[in-house]
VOPAKOL-854209 format. One record per residue: x, y, z negated of N, C-alpha, C in turn. Coordinates in steps of 0.1 Angstrom, whole numbers, padded with zeros to 4 digits, always signed. Example, Ala and Ser with C-alpha at 12.3 -4.5 7.8 and 13.67 -1.06 7.14 Angstrom:
+0132-0057-0078+0123-0045-0078+0132-0033-0078+0128-0022-0071+0137-0011-0071+0129+0000-0079
//
This chain:
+0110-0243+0206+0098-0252+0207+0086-0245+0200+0089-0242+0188+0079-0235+0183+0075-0224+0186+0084-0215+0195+0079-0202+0198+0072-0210+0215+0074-0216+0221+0063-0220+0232+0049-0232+0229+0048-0232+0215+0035-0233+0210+0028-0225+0204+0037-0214+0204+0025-0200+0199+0022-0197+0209+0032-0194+0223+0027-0188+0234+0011-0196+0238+0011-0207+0235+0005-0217+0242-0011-0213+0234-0013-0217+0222-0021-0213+0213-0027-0197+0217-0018-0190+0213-0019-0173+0217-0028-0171+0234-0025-0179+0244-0030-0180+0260-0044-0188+0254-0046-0197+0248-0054-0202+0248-0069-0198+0241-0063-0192+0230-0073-0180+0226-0070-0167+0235-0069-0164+0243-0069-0155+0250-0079-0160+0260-0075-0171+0265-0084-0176+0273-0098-0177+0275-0100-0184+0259-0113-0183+0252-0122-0167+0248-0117-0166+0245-0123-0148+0247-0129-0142+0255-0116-0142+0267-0123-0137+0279-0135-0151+0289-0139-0163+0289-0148-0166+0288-0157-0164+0282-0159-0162+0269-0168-0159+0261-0175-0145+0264-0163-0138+0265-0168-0122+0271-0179-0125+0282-0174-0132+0290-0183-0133+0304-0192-0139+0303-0195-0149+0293-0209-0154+0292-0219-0145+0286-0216-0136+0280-0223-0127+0273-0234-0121+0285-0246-0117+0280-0257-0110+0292-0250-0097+0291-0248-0090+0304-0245-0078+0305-0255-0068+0298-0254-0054+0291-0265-0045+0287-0273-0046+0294-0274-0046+0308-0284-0042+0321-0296-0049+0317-0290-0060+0316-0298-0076+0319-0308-0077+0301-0300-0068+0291-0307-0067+0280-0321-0059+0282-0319-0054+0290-0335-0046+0295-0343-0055+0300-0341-0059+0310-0346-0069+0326-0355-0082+0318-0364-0079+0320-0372-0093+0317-0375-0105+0329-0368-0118+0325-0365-0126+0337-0377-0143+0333-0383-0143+0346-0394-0153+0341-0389-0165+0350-0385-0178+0346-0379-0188+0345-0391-0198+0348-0388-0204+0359-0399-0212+0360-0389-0229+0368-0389-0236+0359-0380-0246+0368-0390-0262+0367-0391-0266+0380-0393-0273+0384-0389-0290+0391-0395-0300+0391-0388-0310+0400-0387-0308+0416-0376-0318+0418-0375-0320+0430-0395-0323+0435-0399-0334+0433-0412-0335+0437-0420-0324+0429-0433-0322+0437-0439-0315+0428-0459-0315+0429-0465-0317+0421-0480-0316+0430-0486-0305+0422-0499-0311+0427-0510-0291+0428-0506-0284+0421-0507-0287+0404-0500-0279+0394-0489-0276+0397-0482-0282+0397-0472-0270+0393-0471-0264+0403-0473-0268+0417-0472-0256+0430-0479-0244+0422-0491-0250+0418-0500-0235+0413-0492-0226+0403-0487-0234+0395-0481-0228+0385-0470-0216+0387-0464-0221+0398-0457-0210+0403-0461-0199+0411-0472-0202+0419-0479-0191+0427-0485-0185+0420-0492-0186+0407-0503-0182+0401-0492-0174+0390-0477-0176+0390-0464-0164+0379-0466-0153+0391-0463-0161+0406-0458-0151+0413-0468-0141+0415-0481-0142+0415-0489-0135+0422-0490-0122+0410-0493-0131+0397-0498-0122+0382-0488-0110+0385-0472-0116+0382-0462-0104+0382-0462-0096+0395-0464-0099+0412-0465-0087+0414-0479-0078+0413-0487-0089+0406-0500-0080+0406-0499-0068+0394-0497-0075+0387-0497-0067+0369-0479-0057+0373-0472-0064+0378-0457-0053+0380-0452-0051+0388-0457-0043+0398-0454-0042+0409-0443-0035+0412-0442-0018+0406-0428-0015+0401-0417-0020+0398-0422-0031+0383-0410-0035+0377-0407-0047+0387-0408-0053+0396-0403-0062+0405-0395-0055+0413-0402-0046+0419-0395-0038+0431-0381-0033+0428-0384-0027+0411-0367-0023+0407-0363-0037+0398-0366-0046+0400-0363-0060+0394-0359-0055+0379-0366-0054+0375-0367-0051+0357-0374-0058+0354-0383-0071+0363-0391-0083+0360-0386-0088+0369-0384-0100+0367-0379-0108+0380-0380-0121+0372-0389-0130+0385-0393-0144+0390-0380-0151+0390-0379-0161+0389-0368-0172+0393-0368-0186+0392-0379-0194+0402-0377-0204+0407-0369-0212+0409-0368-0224+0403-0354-0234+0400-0356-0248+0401-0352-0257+0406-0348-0269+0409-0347-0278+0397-0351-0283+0387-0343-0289+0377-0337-0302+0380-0338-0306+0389-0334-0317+0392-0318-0316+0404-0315-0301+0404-0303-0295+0415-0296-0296+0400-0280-0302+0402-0271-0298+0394-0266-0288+0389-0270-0277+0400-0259-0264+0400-0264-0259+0386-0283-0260+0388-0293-0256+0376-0288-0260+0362-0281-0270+0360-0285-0277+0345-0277-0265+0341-0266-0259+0338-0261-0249+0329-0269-0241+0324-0278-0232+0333-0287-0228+0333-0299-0229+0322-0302-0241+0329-0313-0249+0320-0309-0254+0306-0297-0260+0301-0294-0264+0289-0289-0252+0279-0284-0237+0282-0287-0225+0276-0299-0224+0271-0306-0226+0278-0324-0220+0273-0331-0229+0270-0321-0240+0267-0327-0252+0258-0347-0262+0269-0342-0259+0281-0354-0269+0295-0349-0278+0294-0353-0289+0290-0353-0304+0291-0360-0308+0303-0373-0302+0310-0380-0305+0322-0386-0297+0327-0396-0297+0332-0404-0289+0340-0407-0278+0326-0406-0263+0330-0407-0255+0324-0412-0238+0325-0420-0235+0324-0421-0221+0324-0418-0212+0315-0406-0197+0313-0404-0200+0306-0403-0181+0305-0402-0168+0292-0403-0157+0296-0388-0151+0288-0377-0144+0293-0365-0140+0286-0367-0124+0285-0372-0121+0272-0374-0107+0267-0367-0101+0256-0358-0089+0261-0348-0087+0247-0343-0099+0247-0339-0108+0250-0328-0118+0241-0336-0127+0234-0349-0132+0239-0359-0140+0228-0369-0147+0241-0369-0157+0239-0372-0168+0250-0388-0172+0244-0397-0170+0253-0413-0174+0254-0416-0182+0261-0417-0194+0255-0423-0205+0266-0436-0206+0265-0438-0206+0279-0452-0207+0286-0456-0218+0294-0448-0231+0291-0452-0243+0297-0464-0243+0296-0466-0250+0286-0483-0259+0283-0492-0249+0285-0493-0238+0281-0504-0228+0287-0504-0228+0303-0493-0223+0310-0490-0228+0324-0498-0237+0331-0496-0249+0324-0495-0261+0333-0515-0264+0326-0519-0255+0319-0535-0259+0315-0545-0250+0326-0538-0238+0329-0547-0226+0335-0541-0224+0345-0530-0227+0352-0527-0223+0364-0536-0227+0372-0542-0235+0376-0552-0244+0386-0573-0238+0378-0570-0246+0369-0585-0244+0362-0589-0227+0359-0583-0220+0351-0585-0207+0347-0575-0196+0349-0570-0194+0364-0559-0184+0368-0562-0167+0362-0571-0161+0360-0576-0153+0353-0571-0153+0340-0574-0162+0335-0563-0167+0318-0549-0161+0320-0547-0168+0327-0531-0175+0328-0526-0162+0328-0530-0154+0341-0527-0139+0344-0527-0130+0329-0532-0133+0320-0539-0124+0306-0524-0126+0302-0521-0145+0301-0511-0149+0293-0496-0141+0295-0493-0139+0309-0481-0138+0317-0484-0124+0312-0494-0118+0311-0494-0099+0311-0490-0098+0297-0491-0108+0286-0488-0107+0272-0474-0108+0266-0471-0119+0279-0452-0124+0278-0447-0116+0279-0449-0106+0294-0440-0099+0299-0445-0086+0295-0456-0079+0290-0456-0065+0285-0450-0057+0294-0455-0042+0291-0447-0032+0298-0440-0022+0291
//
């Protein structure tokens, strides 16, 4: 009995491990700067803008780094289930804009959601500062 509660223990950290392993960001992804933009199901002008006015800056300002996705956009649902894991990692409670660089998360909500519509010229300065080259 006791030797099939070690087994059991011994699988179960084993288990644990290799989860853990796999949640880990791959090296690749340690490069790749990923801009997080999640959203509701409903949505009005702003934040439409908000997302057109990420998408446009990045392929304006990175046109390369999109093409070899070493910047990359990603549009998201917050209100789709599949998202919440997602979202409760990087600490989104709601609507969120958001920049993953080196392993250090830049949120760009409230700037976002001030200049995407009123001063898109801004905004584009802001997103060129998150994501650097």
């Amino acid at each position: 009995m006791k030797k099939f509660h070690l087994q059991v223990i011994a699988l179960l950290l084993l288990l644990s491990g290799v989860s853990f392993a796999q949640s880990r960001p791959a090296p690749a992804d340690a490069k790749k700067v990923k801009v997080y933009y999640f959203h509701n199901t409903r949505r009005c002008e702003t934040c439409l803008a908000v997302e057109n006015e990420t998408k446009n800056a990045l392929q304006t300002l990175f046109p390369e780094e999109m093409k070899k996705v070493s910047v990359e956009f990603v549009a998201l649902n917050f209100d789709d289930n599949k998202n919440a894991r997602l979202a409760q990692s990087l600490e989104i409670s709601g609507q969120a804009l958001v920049v993953i660089k080196e392993g250090k998360k830049t949120d760009l909500t409230n700037k976002a959601f001030l200049l995407a519509r009123t001063n898109p010229e801004k905004f584009r300065q802001v997103i060129k500062e998150a994501v650097g080259k």
